[in-house]
N, C-alpha and C positions, 0 to 999 in steps of 0.2 A: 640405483635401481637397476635391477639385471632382467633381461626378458629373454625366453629362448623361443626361438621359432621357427619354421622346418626350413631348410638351407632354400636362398633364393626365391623367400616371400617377401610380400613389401611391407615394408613397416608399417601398416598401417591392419594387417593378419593382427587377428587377437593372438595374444601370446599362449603358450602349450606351458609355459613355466614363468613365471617370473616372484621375483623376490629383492627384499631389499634389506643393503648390509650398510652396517655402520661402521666405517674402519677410523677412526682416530690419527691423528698427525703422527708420523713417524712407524705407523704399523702396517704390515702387509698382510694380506689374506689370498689366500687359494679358495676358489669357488670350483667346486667338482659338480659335473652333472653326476649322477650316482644314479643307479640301480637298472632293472632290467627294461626294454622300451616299453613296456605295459604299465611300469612302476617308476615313472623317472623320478629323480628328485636334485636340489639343486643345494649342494652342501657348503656352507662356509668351513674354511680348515684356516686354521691361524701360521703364519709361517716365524720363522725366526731368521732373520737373513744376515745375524749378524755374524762378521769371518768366522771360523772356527781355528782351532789350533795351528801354527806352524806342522805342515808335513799331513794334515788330515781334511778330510774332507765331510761334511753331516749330510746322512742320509734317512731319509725318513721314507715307508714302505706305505704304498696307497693300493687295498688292494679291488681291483677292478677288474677281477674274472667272475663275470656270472655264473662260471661254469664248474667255483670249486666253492664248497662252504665253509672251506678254513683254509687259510696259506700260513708256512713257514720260511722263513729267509733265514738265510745265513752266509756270510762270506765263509768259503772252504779255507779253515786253518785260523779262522779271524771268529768275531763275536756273531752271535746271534742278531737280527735285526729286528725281529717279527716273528712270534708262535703263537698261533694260534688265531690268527686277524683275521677274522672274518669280512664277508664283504657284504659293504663299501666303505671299510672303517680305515684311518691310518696310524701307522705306529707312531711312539715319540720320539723324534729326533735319536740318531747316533753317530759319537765321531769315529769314526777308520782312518787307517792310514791311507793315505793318497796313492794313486799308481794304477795301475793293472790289476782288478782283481776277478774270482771267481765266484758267480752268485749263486747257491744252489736252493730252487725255489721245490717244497715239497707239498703236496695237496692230495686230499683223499686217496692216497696211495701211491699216489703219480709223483716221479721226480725229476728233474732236470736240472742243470746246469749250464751257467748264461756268463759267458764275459761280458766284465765292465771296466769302464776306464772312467776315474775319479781323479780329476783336475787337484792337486793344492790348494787350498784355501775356496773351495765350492762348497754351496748348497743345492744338494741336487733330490729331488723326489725320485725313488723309482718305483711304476706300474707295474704291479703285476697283473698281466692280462692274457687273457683267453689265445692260444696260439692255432693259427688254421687248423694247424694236424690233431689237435682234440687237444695238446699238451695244455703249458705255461711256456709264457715268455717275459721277459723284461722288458720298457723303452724307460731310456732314463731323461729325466724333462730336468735342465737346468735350471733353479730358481736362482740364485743366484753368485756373480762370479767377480772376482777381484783383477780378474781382466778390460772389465767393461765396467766400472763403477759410475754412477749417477750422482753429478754431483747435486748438494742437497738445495741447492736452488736453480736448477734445470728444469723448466718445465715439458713435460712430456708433448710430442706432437703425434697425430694419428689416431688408428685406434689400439687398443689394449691388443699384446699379442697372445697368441691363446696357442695352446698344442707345445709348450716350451720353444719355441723358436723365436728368436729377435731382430727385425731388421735392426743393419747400420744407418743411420745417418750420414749424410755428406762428412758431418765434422767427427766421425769416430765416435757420437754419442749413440745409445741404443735407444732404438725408435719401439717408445712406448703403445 
């Protein structure tokens, strides 16, 4: 069961959102708040976290600008990722090669271009979201990496980390 409620209420504030997911042994999900704050909504996305190819990296495009009614992704020189994806929908998985690459996000007329860096053997979601100056911008949230594997009978301590960042543990484990 997932509740959201406004930053710094006590648990006991009726919730503004809440829902409940069913994830199965061995599966991950991404739960998105989604849509505009008059319209929020709380989305389960299915993830696939298993490695990807030697030398590649799967990136999957969430797009999360209120501010454009269709976004395009594309690595410059590389595949497309996402045309046409409205929001708050996300595209399907794609592998790229690993390394340094250039993101060039296009919407309602408006274009720009976002470096990124893709780890070897990652699962990484990247946001398209609304940038102060009216444009697009990228953050790319790691889902997950072959640097910091979990092993399959570790249990998680803490709480779930949200905003793609992961504490360490004392013992080099990531703190769930």
């Amino acid at each position: 069961a997932v509740s959201v409620r406004p930053a710094g209420s006590p648990g006991a504030t009726p919730p503004a959102l809440s829902l409940r997911v069913e994830v199965d042994a061995g599966e991950a999900v991404t739960l998105a708040l989604t849509g505009t704050f008059a319209d929020l909504d709380l989305q389960p996305l299915p993830d696939d976290l298993t490695p990807p190819d030697d030398g590649t990296a799967r990136v999957r495009v969430l797009a999360a600008a209120a501010g454009a009614h269709t976004v395009d992704v594309a690595v410059e020189g590389g595949p497309t990722l996402a045309a046409g994806l409205s929001f708050p929908a996300a595209s399907a998985p794609s592998a790229i090669p690993a390394g340094p690459v250039r993101v060039r996000l296009t919407a309602d007329g408006r274009a720009t271009t976002v470096p990124v860096d893709l780890a070897a053997g990652t699962v990484v979601s990247l946001l398209v979201l609304d940038s102060p100056d009216g444009g697009l911008t990228v953050r790319t949230v790691l889902d997950a990496s072959p640097a910091a594997p979990i092993p399959p009978d570790a249990v998680p301590v803490g709480g779930v980390a949200a905003g793609g960042r992961v504490a360490v543990e004392h013992d080099g484990l990531p703190k769930l």
